[in-house]
C-alpha positions in Angstrom: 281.3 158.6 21.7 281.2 162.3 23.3 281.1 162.0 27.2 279.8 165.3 28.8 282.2 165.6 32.0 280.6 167.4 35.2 282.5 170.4 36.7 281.2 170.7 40.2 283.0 174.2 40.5 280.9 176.5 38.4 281.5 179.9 37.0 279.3 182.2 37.6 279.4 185.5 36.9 279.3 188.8 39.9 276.0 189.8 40.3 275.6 193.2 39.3 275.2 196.3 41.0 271.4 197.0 41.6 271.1 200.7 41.4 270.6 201.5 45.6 268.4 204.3 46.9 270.0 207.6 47.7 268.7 207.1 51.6 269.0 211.2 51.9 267.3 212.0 48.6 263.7 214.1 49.5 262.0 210.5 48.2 263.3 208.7 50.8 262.3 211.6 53.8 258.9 211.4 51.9 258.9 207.6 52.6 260.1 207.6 56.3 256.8 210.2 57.1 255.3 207.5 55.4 255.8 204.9 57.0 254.6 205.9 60.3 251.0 207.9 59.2 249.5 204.3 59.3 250.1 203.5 62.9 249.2 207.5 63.9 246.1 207.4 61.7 244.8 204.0 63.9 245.8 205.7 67.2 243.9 209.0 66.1 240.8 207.1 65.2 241.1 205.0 68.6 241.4 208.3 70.4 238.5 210.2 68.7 235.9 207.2 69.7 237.2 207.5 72.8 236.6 210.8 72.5 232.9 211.2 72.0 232.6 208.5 74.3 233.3 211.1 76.3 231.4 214.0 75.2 228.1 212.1 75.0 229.1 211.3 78.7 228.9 214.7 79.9 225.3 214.6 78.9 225.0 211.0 81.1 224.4 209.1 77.6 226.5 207.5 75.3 226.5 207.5 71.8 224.5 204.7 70.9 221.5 206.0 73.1 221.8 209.2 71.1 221.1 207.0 67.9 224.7 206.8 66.5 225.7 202.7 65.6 229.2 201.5 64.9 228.7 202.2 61.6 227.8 206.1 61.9 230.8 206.4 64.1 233.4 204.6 61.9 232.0 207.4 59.0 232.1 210.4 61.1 235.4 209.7 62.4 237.3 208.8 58.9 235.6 211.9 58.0 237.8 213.2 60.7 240.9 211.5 59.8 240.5 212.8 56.4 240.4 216.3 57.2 243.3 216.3 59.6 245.0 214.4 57.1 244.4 217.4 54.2 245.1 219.9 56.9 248.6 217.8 57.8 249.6 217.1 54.0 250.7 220.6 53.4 252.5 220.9 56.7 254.6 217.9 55.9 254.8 219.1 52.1 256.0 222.6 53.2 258.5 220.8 55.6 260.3 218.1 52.5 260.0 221.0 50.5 262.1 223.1 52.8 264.2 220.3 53.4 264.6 219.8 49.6 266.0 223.3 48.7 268.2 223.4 51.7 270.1 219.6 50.5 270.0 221.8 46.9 272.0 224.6 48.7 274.2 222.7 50.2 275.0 220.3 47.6 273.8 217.4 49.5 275.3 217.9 52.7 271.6 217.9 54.3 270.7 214.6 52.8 274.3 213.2 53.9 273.9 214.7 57.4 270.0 213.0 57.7 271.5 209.4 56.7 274.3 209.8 59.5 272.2 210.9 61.9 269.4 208.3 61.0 272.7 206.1 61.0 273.5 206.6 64.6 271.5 204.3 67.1 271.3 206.6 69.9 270.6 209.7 67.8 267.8 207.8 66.5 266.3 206.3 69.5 266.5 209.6 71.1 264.4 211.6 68.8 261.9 208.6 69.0 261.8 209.0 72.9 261.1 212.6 72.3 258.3 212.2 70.2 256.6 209.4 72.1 257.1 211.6 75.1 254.2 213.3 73.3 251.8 210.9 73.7 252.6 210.8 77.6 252.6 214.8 78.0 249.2 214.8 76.3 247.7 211.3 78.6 249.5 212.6 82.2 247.0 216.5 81.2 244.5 215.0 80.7 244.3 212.9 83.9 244.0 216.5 85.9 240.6 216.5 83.7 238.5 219.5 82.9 237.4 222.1 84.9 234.0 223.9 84.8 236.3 227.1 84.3 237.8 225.3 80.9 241.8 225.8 82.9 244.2 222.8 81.6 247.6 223.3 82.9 249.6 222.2 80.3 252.8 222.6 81.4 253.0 220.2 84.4 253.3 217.3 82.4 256.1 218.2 80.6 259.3 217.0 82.4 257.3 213.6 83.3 256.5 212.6 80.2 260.0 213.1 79.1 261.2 211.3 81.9 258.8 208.1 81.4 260.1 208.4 77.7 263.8 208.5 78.5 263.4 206.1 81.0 261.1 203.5 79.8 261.9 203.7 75.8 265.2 205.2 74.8 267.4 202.5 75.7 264.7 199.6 74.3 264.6 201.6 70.9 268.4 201.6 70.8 268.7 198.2 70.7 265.7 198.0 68.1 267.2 200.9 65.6 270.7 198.3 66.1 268.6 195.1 64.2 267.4 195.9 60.8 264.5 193.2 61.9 263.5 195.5 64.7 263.0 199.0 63.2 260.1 198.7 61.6 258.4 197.8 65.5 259.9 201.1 66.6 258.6 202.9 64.0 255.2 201.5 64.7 255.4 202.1 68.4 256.4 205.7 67.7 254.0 206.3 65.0 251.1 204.9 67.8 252.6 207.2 70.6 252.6 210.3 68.1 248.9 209.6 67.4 247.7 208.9 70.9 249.4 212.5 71.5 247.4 214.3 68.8 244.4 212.0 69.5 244.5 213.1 73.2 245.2 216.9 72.3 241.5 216.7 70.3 240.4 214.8 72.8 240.9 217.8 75.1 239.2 220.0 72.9 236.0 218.0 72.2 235.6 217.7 76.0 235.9 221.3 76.9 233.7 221.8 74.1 231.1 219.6 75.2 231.6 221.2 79.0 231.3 224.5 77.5 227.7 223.5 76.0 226.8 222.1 79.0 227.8 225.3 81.3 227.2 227.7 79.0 225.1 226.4 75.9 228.6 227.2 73.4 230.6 225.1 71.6 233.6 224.9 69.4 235.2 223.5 66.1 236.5 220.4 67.1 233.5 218.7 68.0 231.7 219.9 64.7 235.0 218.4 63.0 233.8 215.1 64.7 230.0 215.0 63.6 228.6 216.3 66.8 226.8 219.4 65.8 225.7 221.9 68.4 222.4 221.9 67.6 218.8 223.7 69.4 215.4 223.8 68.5 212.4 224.7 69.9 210.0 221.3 71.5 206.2 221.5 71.1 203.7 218.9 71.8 201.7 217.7 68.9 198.4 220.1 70.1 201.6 223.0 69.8 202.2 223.6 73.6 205.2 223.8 74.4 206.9 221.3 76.6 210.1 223.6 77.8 209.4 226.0 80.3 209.6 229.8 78.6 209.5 228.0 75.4 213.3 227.6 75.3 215.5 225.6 72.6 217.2 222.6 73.5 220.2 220.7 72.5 219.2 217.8 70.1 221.1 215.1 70.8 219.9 212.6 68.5 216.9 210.2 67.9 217.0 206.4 68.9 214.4 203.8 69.0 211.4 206.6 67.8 212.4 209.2 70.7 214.1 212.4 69.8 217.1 212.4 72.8 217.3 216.2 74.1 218.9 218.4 76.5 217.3 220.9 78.5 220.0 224.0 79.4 217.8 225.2 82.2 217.9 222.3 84.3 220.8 220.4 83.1 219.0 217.2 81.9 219.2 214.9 79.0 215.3 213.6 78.5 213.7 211.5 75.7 210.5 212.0 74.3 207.9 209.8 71.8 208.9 211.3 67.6 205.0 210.7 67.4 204.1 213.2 70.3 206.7 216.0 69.4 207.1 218.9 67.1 210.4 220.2 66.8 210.9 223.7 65.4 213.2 226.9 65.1 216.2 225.2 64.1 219.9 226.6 64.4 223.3 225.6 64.7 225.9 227.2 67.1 223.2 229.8 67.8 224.8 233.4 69.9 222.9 233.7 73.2 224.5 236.7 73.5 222.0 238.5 70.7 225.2 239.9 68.9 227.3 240.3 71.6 224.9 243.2 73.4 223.8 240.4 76.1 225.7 238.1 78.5 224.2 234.5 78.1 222.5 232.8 81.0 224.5 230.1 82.3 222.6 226.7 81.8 221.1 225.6 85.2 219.1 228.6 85.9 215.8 227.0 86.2 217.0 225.1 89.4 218.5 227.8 91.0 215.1 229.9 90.8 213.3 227.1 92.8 
Protein backbone atom coordinates (compact mmCIF):
# COMPACT_ATOMS: atom_id res chain seq x y z
CA UNK A 1 0.00 0.00 0.00
CA UNK A 2 1.47 3.54 -1.14
CA UNK A 3 1.35 6.04 1.87
CA UNK A 4 1.59 9.74 0.53
CA UNK A 5 3.90 11.34 3.34
CA UNK A 6 3.28 15.23 4.09
CA UNK A 7 6.31 17.61 3.91
CA UNK A 8 5.32 20.66 5.87
CA UNK A 9 8.46 22.56 4.43
CA UNK A 10 7.47 23.28 0.89
CA UNK A 11 9.44 24.39 -2.11
CA UNK A 12 8.45 27.02 -3.74
CA UNK A 13 9.92 28.62 -6.34
CA UNK A 14 11.32 32.89 -6.15
CA UNK A 15 8.72 34.81 -7.49
CA UNK A 16 9.84 36.50 -10.47
CA UNK A 17 10.85 39.85 -11.23
CA UNK A 18 7.67 41.91 -12.33
CA UNK A 19 9.02 44.29 -14.88
CA UNK A 20 8.89 47.85 -12.43
CA UNK A 21 8.09 51.29 -13.91
CA UNK A 22 11.02 53.52 -14.89
CA UNK A 23 9.61 56.28 -12.12
CA UNK A 24 11.63 59.05 -14.34
CA UNK A 25 10.49 57.87 -17.74
CA UNK A 26 8.07 60.94 -19.49
CA UNK A 27 4.98 58.20 -18.65
CA UNK A 28 5.43 58.44 -15.23
CA UNK A 29 5.80 62.70 -15.14
CA UNK A 30 2.57 62.35 -17.42
CA UNK A 31 1.05 60.40 -14.50
CA UNK A 32 2.11 62.57 -11.50
CA UNK A 33 0.27 65.83 -13.47
CA UNK A 34 -2.21 63.36 -13.44
CA UNK A 35 -2.89 62.62 -10.52
CA UNK A 36 -3.49 65.93 -9.12
CA UNK A 37 -5.88 67.64 -12.13
CA UNK A 38 -8.82 65.74 -10.23
CA UNK A 39 -8.60 67.57 -6.99
CA UNK A 40 -7.67 71.11 -8.98
CA UNK A 41 -10.52 70.57 -11.45
CA UNK A 42 -13.17 70.29 -8.09
CA UNK A 43 -11.47 73.30 -6.39
CA UNK A 44 -11.80 75.31 -9.86
CA UNK A 45 -15.37 74.46 -10.21
CA UNK A 46 -16.01 75.24 -6.32
CA UNK A 47 -14.30 78.58 -6.96
CA UNK A 48 -16.14 79.59 -10.18
CA UNK A 49 -19.71 79.16 -8.39
CA UNK A 50 -18.40 81.01 -5.90
CA UNK A 51 -17.56 83.22 -8.46
CA UNK A 52 -20.73 84.33 -10.05
CA UNK A 53 -22.07 84.24 -6.78
CA UNK A 54 -20.39 87.05 -6.74
CA UNK A 55 -20.91 88.76 -9.91
CA UNK A 56 -24.66 88.49 -9.79
CA UNK A 57 -24.09 90.16 -6.38
CA UNK A 58 -22.72 93.31 -7.65
CA UNK A 59 -26.09 93.66 -9.38
CA UNK A 60 -27.83 92.90 -5.52
CA UNK A 61 -29.20 89.46 -7.13
CA UNK A 62 -28.12 86.15 -7.15
CA UNK A 63 -28.12 83.73 -9.72
CA UNK A 64 -31.10 81.89 -9.20
CA UNK A 65 -33.20 85.30 -9.24
CA UNK A 66 -31.67 85.91 -12.62
CA UNK A 67 -33.24 82.44 -13.76
CA UNK A 68 -30.07 80.19 -13.65
CA UNK A 69 -30.99 76.65 -11.46
CA UNK A 70 -28.26 74.29 -10.19
CA UNK A 71 -28.53 72.60 -13.23
CA UNK A 72 -27.62 75.60 -15.69
CA UNK A 73 -24.75 76.41 -13.37
CA UNK A 74 -23.23 72.88 -13.12
CA UNK A 75 -23.32 73.14 -17.38
CA UNK A 76 -21.93 76.49 -17.72
CA UNK A 77 -19.27 75.95 -15.40
CA UNK A 78 -17.91 72.31 -16.76
CA UNK A 79 -18.16 74.27 -19.84
CA UNK A 80 -15.55 76.28 -18.17
CA UNK A 81 -13.51 73.57 -16.86
CA UNK A 82 -13.31 72.20 -20.27
CA UNK A 83 -11.95 75.08 -21.81
CA UNK A 84 -9.35 75.85 -19.30
CA UNK A 85 -8.65 72.30 -19.47
CA UNK A 86 -7.92 72.50 -23.60
CA UNK A 87 -6.15 75.73 -22.99
CA UNK A 88 -3.89 73.88 -19.99
CA UNK A 89 -3.31 70.53 -22.06
CA UNK A 90 -0.85 71.98 -24.42
CA UNK A 91 0.94 73.87 -21.63
CA UNK A 92 1.50 70.72 -19.80
CA UNK A 93 2.21 68.82 -23.24
CA UNK A 94 4.80 71.50 -24.25
CA UNK A 95 6.30 71.18 -20.74
CA UNK A 96 6.73 66.74 -20.77
CA UNK A 97 7.69 67.33 -24.14
CA UNK A 98 10.50 69.70 -23.15
CA UNK A 99 11.22 67.57 -20.39
CA UNK A 100 11.37 64.45 -22.71
CA UNK A 101 14.11 65.70 -25.10
CA UNK A 102 16.14 67.16 -22.39
CA UNK A 103 16.26 63.22 -20.31
CA UNK A 104 17.00 62.24 -24.39
CA UNK A 105 20.03 64.63 -24.23
CA UNK A 106 21.27 63.79 -21.33
CA UNK A 107 20.87 60.16 -21.47
CA UNK A 108 18.64 59.89 -18.63
CA UNK A 109 20.28 61.98 -16.24
CA UNK A 110 16.87 64.22 -16.11
CA UNK A 111 14.69 61.34 -15.37
CA UNK A 112 17.37 60.05 -12.63
CA UNK A 113 17.65 63.54 -11.15
CA UNK A 114 13.46 63.91 -11.04
CA UNK A 115 13.25 60.35 -9.05
CA UNK A 116 16.00 61.67 -6.44
CA UNK A 117 14.56 64.63 -6.02
CA UNK A 118 10.90 63.25 -5.80
CA UNK A 119 12.99 60.78 -3.49
CA UNK A 120 13.93 63.29 -1.04
CA UNK A 121 11.19 64.12 1.67
CA UNK A 122 11.99 67.73 2.22
CA UNK A 123 12.63 68.44 -1.48
CA UNK A 124 9.31 67.26 -2.03
CA UNK A 125 7.37 68.79 0.65
CA UNK A 126 8.93 71.94 -0.14
CA UNK A 127 7.85 72.38 -3.62
CA UNK A 128 4.38 71.34 -2.40
CA UNK A 129 4.53 74.29 0.15
CA UNK A 130 5.42 76.45 -2.72
CA UNK A 131 2.66 75.60 -4.73
CA UNK A 132 -0.07 75.67 -2.09
CA UNK A 133 1.34 79.05 -1.16
CA UNK A 134 -0.54 79.81 -4.40
CA UNK A 135 -3.72 79.29 -3.26
CA UNK A 136 -3.07 81.61 -0.10
CA UNK A 137 -1.25 84.52 -2.36
CA UNK A 138 -4.44 84.45 -4.52
CA UNK A 139 -7.22 84.22 -1.09
CA UNK A 140 -5.04 86.97 1.20
CA UNK A 141 -5.60 89.64 -2.67
CA UNK A 142 -8.58 89.03 -2.81
CA UNK A 143 -9.61 89.94 0.79
CA UNK A 144 -8.25 93.72 -0.10
CA UNK A 145 -11.35 93.33 -2.63
CA UNK A 146 -11.99 95.44 -5.71
CA UNK A 147 -11.88 98.90 -6.20
CA UNK A 148 -14.15 101.03 -8.37
CA UNK A 149 -10.75 102.06 -10.04
CA UNK A 150 -10.13 98.04 -11.05
CA UNK A 151 -6.34 98.51 -8.78
CA UNK A 152 -5.44 94.94 -7.12
CA UNK A 153 -2.11 95.04 -5.49
CA UNK A 154 -0.85 91.92 -6.12
CA UNK A 155 2.19 91.90 -4.64
CA UNK A 156 1.47 92.30 -0.97
CA UNK A 157 0.46 88.96 -0.49
CA UNK A 158 3.40 87.41 -1.61
CA UNK A 159 5.75 86.85 1.43
CA UNK A 160 2.47 85.85 3.59
CA UNK A 161 1.33 83.32 1.71
CA UNK A 162 4.67 81.84 1.59
CA UNK A 163 4.99 82.15 5.14
CA UNK A 164 1.46 80.47 6.08
CA UNK A 165 2.74 77.72 3.54
CA UNK A 166 6.12 77.17 5.14
CA UNK A 167 4.80 77.44 8.37
CA UNK A 168 1.58 75.68 8.47
CA UNK A 169 2.39 72.79 5.63
CA UNK A 170 5.95 72.08 4.91
CA UNK A 171 6.80 70.19 7.91
CA UNK A 172 3.14 68.19 7.94
CA UNK A 173 3.83 67.26 4.15
CA UNK A 174 7.23 65.90 5.13
CA UNK A 175 6.11 63.54 7.30
CA UNK A 176 3.20 62.55 4.71
CA UNK A 177 5.77 62.28 1.53
CA UNK A 178 7.93 59.81 4.47
CA UNK A 179 4.59 57.09 4.55
CA UNK A 180 3.81 55.62 1.17
CA UNK A 181 0.00 55.50 2.83
CA UNK A 182 0.17 59.28 3.16
CA UNK A 183 1.25 60.75 -0.26
CA UNK A 184 -1.61 60.35 -2.07
CA UNK A 185 -3.44 62.96 0.87
CA UNK A 186 -0.70 65.40 0.06
CA UNK A 187 -1.15 65.27 -3.39
CA UNK A 188 -4.79 65.85 -2.99
CA UNK A 189 -4.27 68.73 -0.58
CA UNK A 190 -1.86 70.29 -3.10
CA UNK A 191 -3.81 69.64 -6.08
CA UNK A 192 -6.96 71.48 -4.03
CA UNK A 193 -4.64 74.49 -2.99
CA UNK A 194 -3.33 74.76 -6.66
CA UNK A 195 -6.98 75.00 -7.80
CA UNK A 196 -8.32 77.33 -5.22
CA UNK A 197 -5.24 79.57 -6.48
CA UNK A 198 -6.33 79.56 -10.20
CA UNK A 199 -9.99 79.42 -9.08
CA UNK A 200 -9.43 82.64 -7.11
CA UNK A 201 -7.13 84.35 -9.88
CA UNK A 202 -10.64 84.04 -12.28
CA UNK A 203 -12.45 84.84 -9.61
CA UNK A 204 -10.65 88.22 -9.64
CA UNK A 205 -11.23 88.66 -13.10
CA UNK A 206 -15.05 87.91 -13.36
CA UNK A 207 -15.51 90.42 -10.44
CA UNK A 208 -13.65 93.26 -11.94
CA UNK A 209 -15.45 92.47 -14.92
CA UNK A 210 -18.78 92.56 -13.50
CA UNK A 211 -17.57 96.02 -11.61
CA UNK A 212 -16.46 97.33 -14.84
CA UNK A 213 -20.15 96.79 -16.32
CA UNK A 214 -21.54 98.22 -13.51
CA UNK A 215 -19.20 101.51 -13.61
CA UNK A 216 -18.82 101.68 -16.90
CA UNK A 217 -21.31 99.39 -18.90
CA UNK A 218 -17.83 97.04 -20.27
CA UNK A 219 -16.89 93.83 -19.71
CA UNK A 220 -14.28 91.20 -20.27
CA UNK A 221 -13.53 87.57 -21.35
CA UNK A 222 -13.66 85.80 -18.35
CA UNK A 223 -17.03 86.30 -17.46
CA UNK A 224 -18.16 85.37 -21.10
CA UNK A 225 -15.93 82.18 -20.49
CA UNK A 226 -18.34 81.49 -17.55
CA UNK A 227 -21.79 81.91 -19.41
CA UNK A 228 -22.52 85.38 -18.26
CA UNK A 229 -22.82 87.34 -21.42
CA UNK A 230 -22.73 91.08 -21.45
CA UNK A 231 -25.76 91.58 -22.98
CA UNK A 232 -28.17 95.13 -23.78
CA UNK A 233 -31.20 95.69 -25.44
CA UNK A 234 -33.52 98.15 -25.85
CA UNK A 235 -37.19 97.83 -23.22
CA UNK A 236 -40.53 98.88 -24.74
CA UNK A 237 -43.85 98.38 -23.32
CA UNK A 238 -46.21 96.28 -25.23
CA UNK A 239 -48.13 99.72 -26.84
CA UNK A 240 -44.00 100.43 -27.99
CA UNK A 241 -43.18 103.26 -25.39
CA UNK A 242 -40.39 103.01 -24.07
CA UNK A 243 -39.86 102.28 -20.44
CA UNK A 244 -36.01 103.62 -20.11
CA UNK A 245 -35.59 107.15 -20.01
CA UNK A 246 -33.74 108.40 -23.53
CA UNK A 247 -34.69 105.01 -24.73
CA UNK A 248 -31.44 103.46 -23.51
CA UNK A 249 -30.35 99.67 -23.57
CA UNK A 250 -30.09 97.75 -20.62
CA UNK A 251 -28.16 94.91 -19.24
CA UNK A 252 -30.35 91.71 -19.46
CA UNK A 253 -29.79 89.78 -16.73
CA UNK A 254 -31.99 86.94 -17.18
CA UNK A 255 -35.64 85.87 -16.99
CA UNK A 256 -37.18 84.02 -13.86
CA UNK A 257 -40.71 83.25 -12.92
CA UNK A 258 -42.17 85.21 -16.29
CA UNK A 259 -40.18 88.64 -15.60
CA UNK A 260 -37.25 89.56 -17.73
CA UNK A 261 -34.53 90.61 -14.76
CA UNK A 262 -32.70 93.95 -16.16
CA UNK A 263 -30.24 96.51 -15.24
CA UNK A 264 -30.62 100.03 -15.83
CA UNK A 265 -26.88 101.88 -16.33
CA UNK A 266 -28.34 105.21 -15.68
CA UNK A 267 -29.45 104.79 -12.32
CA UNK A 268 -27.67 101.74 -11.17
CA UNK A 269 -30.65 99.45 -10.60
CA UNK A 270 -31.48 95.90 -11.15
CA UNK A 271 -35.52 95.88 -11.88
CA UNK A 272 -37.93 93.07 -13.03
CA UNK A 273 -40.62 93.50 -15.29
CA UNK A 274 -43.93 91.15 -16.42
CA UNK A 275 -42.50 88.99 -20.14
CA UNK A 276 -46.27 89.70 -21.03
CA UNK A 277 -45.95 93.59 -20.75
CA UNK A 278 -42.42 93.92 -22.39
CA UNK A 279 -40.83 94.16 -25.73
CA UNK A 280 -37.32 93.72 -25.86
CA UNK A 281 -35.34 94.91 -28.94
CA UNK A 282 -32.00 96.08 -30.46
CA UNK A 283 -30.03 93.33 -29.28
CA UNK A 284 -26.08 93.27 -28.88
CA UNK A 285 -23.35 91.76 -27.06
CA UNK A 286 -20.33 93.57 -25.62
CA UNK A 287 -21.61 96.61 -27.50
CA UNK A 288 -18.63 99.95 -27.78
CA UNK A 289 -20.21 102.99 -26.08
CA UNK A 290 -17.43 104.65 -27.29
CA UNK A 291 -18.99 104.67 -31.16
CA UNK A 292 -15.46 103.35 -32.47
CA UNK A 293 -13.43 104.84 -30.18
CA UNK A 294 -14.36 108.73 -31.31
CA UNK A 295 -16.47 109.05 -27.92
CA UNK A 296 -15.74 108.66 -24.19
CA UNK A 297 -18.64 106.51 -22.62
CA UNK A 298 -20.78 107.90 -20.00
CA UNK A 299 -20.18 106.33 -16.77
CA UNK A 300 -23.33 104.47 -15.55
CA UNK A 301 -25.15 106.52 -12.86
CA UNK A 302 -25.61 109.65 -14.75
CA UNK A 303 -29.35 109.79 -14.45
CA UNK A 304 -29.01 110.42 -10.65
CA UNK A 305 -26.48 112.81 -10.75
CA UNK A 306 -28.65 115.12 -13.13
CA UNK A 307 -31.44 115.20 -10.40
Amino acid sequence: MHTQTYNPVEQVAPPQDLPQPDRGSILAVFEKIGSVAVPIAVALYAMLYLGLQQVYAIFGITPEQAGLDQATVFARLVGTLVEIFLYLLPVVGVIVTLFWLVNLLTKGAAGRALTWVREKSWVAATIAALLSAVGYWAFLTTTNGVSEELDIDYGSAVLPAIAIAFLGLLAPYRIMRQRGSTRAGMKVITGALVGVGLGFLLVIQMVMGAVDIYVNGNGNGFLDMVGFKNQWATVHDGDGKPVVKDDDRVLILGEKEGAYVYYNCGDQVTYRRPVEATVLGEFEIDPDFTNGGTEEPTACGYLTEQQ
